[in-house]
C-alpha positions in Angstrom: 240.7 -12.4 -69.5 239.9 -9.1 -68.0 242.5 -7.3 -66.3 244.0 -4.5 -64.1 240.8 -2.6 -65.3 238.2 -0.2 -63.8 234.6 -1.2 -64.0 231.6 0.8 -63.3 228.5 -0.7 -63.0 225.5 0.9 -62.7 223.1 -1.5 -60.6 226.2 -3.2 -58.8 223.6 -4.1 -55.8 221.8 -6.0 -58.4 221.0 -9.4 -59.0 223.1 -9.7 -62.2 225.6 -6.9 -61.6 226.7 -7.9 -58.2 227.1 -11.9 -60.2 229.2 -10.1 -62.7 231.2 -7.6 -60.0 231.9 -11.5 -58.1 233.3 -12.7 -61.3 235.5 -9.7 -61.9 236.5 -8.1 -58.6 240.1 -10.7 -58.5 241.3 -8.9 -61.1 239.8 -5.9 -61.8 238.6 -2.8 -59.1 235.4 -2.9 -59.2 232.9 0.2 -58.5 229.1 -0.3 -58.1 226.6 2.2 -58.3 223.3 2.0 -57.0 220.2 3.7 -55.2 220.2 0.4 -53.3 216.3 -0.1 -54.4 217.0 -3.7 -54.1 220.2 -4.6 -52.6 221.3 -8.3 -53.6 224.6 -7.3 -51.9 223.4 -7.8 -48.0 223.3 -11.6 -48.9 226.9 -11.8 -49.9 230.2 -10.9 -49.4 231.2 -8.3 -51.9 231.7 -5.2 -50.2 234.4 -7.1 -48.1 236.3 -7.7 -51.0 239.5 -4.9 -51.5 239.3 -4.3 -54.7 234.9 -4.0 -54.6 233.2 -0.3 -53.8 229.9 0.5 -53.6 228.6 4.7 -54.3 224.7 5.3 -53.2 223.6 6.9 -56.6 220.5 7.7 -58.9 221.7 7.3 -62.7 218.8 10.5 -62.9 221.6 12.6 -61.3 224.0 13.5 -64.4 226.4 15.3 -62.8 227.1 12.3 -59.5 226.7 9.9 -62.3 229.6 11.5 -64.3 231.6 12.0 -60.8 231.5 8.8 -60.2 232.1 7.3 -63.4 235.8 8.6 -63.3 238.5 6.8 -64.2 236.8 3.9 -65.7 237.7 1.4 -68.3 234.8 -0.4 -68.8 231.1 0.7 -67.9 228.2 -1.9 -67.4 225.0 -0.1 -67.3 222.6 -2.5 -65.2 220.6 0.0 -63.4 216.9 -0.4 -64.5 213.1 -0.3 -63.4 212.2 -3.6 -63.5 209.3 -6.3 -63.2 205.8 -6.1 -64.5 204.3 -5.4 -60.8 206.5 -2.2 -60.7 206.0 -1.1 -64.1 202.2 -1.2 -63.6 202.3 0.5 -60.6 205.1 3.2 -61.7 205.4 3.7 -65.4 206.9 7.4 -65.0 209.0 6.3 -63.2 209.6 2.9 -65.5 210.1 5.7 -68.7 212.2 8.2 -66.7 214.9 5.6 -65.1 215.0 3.4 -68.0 215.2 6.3 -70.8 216.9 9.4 -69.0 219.1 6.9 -67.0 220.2 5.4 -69.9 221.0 8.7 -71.6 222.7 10.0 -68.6 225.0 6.7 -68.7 226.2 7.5 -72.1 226.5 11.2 -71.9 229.0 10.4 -68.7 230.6 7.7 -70.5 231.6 10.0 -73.5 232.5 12.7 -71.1 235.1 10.1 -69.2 236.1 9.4 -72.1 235.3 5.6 -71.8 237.8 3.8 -74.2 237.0 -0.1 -73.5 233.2 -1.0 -73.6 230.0 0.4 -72.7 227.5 -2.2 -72.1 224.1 -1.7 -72.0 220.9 -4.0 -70.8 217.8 -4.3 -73.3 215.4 -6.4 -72.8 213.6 -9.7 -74.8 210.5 -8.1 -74.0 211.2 -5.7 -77.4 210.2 -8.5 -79.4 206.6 -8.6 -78.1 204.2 -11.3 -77.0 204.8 -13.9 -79.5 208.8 -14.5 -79.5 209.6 -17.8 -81.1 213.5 -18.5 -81.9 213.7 -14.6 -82.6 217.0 -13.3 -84.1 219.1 -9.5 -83.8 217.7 -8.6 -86.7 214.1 -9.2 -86.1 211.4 -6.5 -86.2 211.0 -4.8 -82.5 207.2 -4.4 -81.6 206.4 -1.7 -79.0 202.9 -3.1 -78.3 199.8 -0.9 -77.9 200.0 2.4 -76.4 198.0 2.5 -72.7 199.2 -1.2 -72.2 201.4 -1.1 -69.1 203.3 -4.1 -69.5 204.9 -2.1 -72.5 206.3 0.5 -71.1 209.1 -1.4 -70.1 209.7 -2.8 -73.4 209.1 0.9 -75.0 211.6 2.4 -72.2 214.6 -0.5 -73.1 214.1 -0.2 -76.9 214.3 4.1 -76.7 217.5 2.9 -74.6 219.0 0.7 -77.1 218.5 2.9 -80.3 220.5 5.8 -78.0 222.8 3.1 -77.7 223.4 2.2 -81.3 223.2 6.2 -82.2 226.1 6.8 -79.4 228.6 4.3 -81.6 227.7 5.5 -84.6 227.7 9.6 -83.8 230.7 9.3 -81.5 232.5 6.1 -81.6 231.7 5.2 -78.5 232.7 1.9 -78.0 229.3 0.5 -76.8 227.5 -3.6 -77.1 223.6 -4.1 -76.1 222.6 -7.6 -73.9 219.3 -8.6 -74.7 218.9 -11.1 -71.6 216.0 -13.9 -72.1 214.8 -15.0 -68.5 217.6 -15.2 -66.5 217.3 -16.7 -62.9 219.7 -17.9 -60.3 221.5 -17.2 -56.8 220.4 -14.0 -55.7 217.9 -12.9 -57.3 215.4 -10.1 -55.9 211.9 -8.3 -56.5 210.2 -10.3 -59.1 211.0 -13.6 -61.3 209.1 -16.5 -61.9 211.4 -19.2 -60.8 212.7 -17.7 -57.5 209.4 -17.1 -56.4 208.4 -20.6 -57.0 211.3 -22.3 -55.7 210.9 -20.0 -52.6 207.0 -21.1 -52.5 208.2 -24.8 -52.8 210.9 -24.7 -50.3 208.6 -23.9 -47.5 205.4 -25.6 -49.1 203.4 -22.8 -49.8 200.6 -22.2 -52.9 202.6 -22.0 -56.0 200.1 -19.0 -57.8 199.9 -18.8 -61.4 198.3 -15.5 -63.4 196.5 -16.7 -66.8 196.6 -20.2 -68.3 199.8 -21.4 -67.2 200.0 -21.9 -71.2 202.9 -19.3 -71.4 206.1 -20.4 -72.9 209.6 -19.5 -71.7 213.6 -20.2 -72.1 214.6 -19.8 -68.6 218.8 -18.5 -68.2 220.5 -19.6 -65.4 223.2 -16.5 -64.5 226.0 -17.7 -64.6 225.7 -18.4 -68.4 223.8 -15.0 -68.6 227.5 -13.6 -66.8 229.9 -15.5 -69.0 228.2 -14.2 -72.3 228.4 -10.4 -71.1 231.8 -11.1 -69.9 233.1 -12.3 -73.6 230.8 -8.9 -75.0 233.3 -7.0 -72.7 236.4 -8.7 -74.2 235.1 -9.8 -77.6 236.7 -6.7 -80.5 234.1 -7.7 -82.8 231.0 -7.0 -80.2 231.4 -3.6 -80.7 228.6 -1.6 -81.8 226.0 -4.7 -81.8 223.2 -6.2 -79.9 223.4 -9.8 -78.6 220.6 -11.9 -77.4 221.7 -14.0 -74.3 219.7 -17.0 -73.2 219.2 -20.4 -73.2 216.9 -21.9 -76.0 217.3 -25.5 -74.5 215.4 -24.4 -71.4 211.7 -24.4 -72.5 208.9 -25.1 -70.9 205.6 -23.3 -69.8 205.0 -21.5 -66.5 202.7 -24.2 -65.3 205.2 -26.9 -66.9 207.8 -24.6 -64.6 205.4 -25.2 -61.5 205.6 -28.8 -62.2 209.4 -29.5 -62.5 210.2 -26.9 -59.7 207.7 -29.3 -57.2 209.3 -32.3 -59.0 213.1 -31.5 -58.5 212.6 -29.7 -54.7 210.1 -32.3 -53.7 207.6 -30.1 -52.6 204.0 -30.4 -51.4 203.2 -27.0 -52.9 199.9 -26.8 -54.8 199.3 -24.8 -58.1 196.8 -22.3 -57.9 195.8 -20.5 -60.8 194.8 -16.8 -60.3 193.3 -14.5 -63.1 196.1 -12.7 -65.3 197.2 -9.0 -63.7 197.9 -7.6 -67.3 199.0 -8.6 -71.1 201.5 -11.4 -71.1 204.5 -12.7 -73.4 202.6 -16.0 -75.2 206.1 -17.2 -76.6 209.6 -16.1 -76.0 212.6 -18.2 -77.2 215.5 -16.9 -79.0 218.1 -17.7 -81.0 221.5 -17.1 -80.2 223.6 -18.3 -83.1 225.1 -14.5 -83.5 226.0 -15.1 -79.9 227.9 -18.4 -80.5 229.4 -17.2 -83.9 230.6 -14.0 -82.8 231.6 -14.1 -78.6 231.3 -18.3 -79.2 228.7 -17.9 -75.8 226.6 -21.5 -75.5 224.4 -21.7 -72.2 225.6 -24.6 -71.1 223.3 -25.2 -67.6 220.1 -27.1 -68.2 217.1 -26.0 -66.1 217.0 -28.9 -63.5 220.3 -28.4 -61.9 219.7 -24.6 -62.1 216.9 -24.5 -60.0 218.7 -27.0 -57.7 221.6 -24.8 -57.4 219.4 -21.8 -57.2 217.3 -23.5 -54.2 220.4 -24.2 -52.1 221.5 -20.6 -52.6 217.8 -19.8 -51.1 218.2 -22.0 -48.4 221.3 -20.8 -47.2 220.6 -17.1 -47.4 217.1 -16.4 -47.1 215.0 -19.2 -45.5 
C-alpha cells in the first residue's frame, strides 16, 4: 500500500488522474496539476478532500512545473493532448504538449530529485492500425507522415523513448502505461463508450464513422487504476513499459453500439456516418508482462462496466 507519500500528478482534473488521486488521497497528500482544459473534478468531490490540492498549471511552463513539483515522492504524468478530433484540429499543439510537456515533466522530476516513481502515459495507438494481442516488445509504427491521426501516436512514442533514456542516463526511477481503451465514471472530451452510453441514455442517434468493422478491447478504469497503482509500488516496474487493458473485452464499435442499446435499453438508432480520418482496424493486447510482473488482471467484463459507467452519467450529467 501507498503511504504517507506526496504525489504529483500532472492532469489531476483528468479523467484517469482525478480516478487515481480518489484512490490515493486517504493516505497519501495528493497535488494535481492542471490547465483545467477539461476538468473531471467539478463532477466530484475531490477538492473537498484535506489531504487533495489542485495548482492551475501548463506542463509548457518548466520553471511553475518544477515549482510545483516540490517535495514530491511520486510523480504521475497524466497531462496530455488527447482525442482524434483534437489532434486533427491542433497537431502543434498535439506535438508541443505531448513532447515538450513530457520533457519538462522529467527535467523537473530530476531536478526535485524524485526518488519513488515517475510514471508516464503512452499510448496503444504506438502500435498502429492493426494491433492484434501486441506485446512490450513489439515493433512501434509511427504511421505515414501528413496523417493526422498520427501525430498523437508520434508525440507519445518521442515521449516514451525520453522516458526510457531518463532511467537509463540518470537513474531516474521512471515506468511507461501503455493504456488500451479505457472507459468509465467520469470520463470527458472524446471516447467511444461514453458518448454512446450518453446517446442511449437519452435516446438519441448513436453515429458511427467508417464500417463499424473496427475492433477494440474496451478498459473499464478502475482496473486501468489498480494496474498503475501496483507500477507505482511494484520494485521490479522500474525502468519498463506495461500495456494495461482488458483483452477479454472485444468487440467492434458497431458490436459496442449494439450491447450499449442492449444493456441500457435504449431506442437509439445506429447511424453510420463517413470516416473523419485513418482508423485503428485491430487493437487488443496482451498483458501477460503485466500479470507476471505487477500480477494486474482486469477483472470487470464490459457489460457491467457500461452499466456502472451509465449510472455514474445519470447521476452527474443528465
Amino acid at each position: 500500500m501507498i503511504k504517507d507519500k506526496k504525489i504529483f500528478i500532472t492532469g489531476g482534473a483528468g479523467f484517469i488522474g482525478s480516478t487515481l488521486a480518489n484512490k490515493l488521497a486517504k493516505n497519501n497528500e495528493i497535488v494535481l496539476y492542471d490547465n483545467l482544459t477539461r476538468d473531471t473534478l467539478k463532477h466530484t468531490g475531490l477538492l473537498q478532500n484535506k489531504n487533495i490540492s489542485l495548482i492551475n498549471g501548463d506542463i509548457l511552463n518548466l520553471e511553475a512545473l518544477t515549482q510545483a513539483m516540490k517535495g514530491a515522492d511520486i510523480v504521475v504524468h497524466a497531462a496530455a493532448i488527447a482525442g482524434i478530433d483534437t489532434v486533427i484540429k491542433n497537431p502543434v499543439k498535439t506535438m508541443e504538449v505531448n513532447m515538450i510537456g513530457t520533457a519538462n515533466v522529467l527535467k523537473a522530476a530530476l531536478e526535485n530529485k524524485v526518488k519513488s516513481r515517475v510514471l508516464e502515459f503512452s499510448t496503444s495507438e504506438i502500435f498502429g492500425s492493426m494491433a492484434y494481442r501486441v506485446n512490450e516488445s513489439c515493433q512501434a509504427i509511427s504511421g505515414s507522415v501528413g496523417e493526422a491521426r498520427w501525430v498523437y501516436a508520434v508525440s507519445k512514442l518521442a515521449g516514451e523513448h525520453l522516458t526510457h533514456a531518463y532511467f537509463a542516463q540518470y537513474g531516474l526511477p521512471t515506468v511507461t502505461i501503455r493504456p488500451f481503451n479505457i472507459y468509465g465514471p467520469g470520463q470527458t472530451g472524446e471516447g467511444a463508450i461514453q458518448i454512446f452510453i450518453r446517446k442511449a441514455l437519452k435516446n438519441e442517434d448513436i453515429y458511427i464513422y467508417g464500417d463499424g468493422t473496427q475492433i477494440r478491447a474496451w478498459c473499464y478504469v478502475d482496473d486501468m487504476v489498480r494496474g498503475l497503482m501496483l507500477a507505482l509500488e511494484e520494485k521490479k516496474a522500474v525502468g519498463e513499459s506495461f500495456n494495461i487493458g482488458n483483452a477479454r473485452t472485444i468487440t467492434t464499435i458497431y458490436g459496442l453500439a449494439q450491447i450499449v442499446c442492449r444493456v441500457l435499453e435504449s431506442k437509439s438508432k445506429i447511424v453510420f456516418k463517413k470516416a473523419l480520418s485513418a482508423d485503428i482496424e485491430l487493437r487488443i493486447p496482451d498483458t501477460n508482462k503485466a500479470e507476471e510482473i505487477l500480477d494486474f488482471k482486469a477483472k470487470v467484463d464490459l457489460e457491467d462496466g457500461i452499466r456502472r459507467t451509465a449510472d455514474w452519467y445519470k447521476k452527474h450529467i443528465l
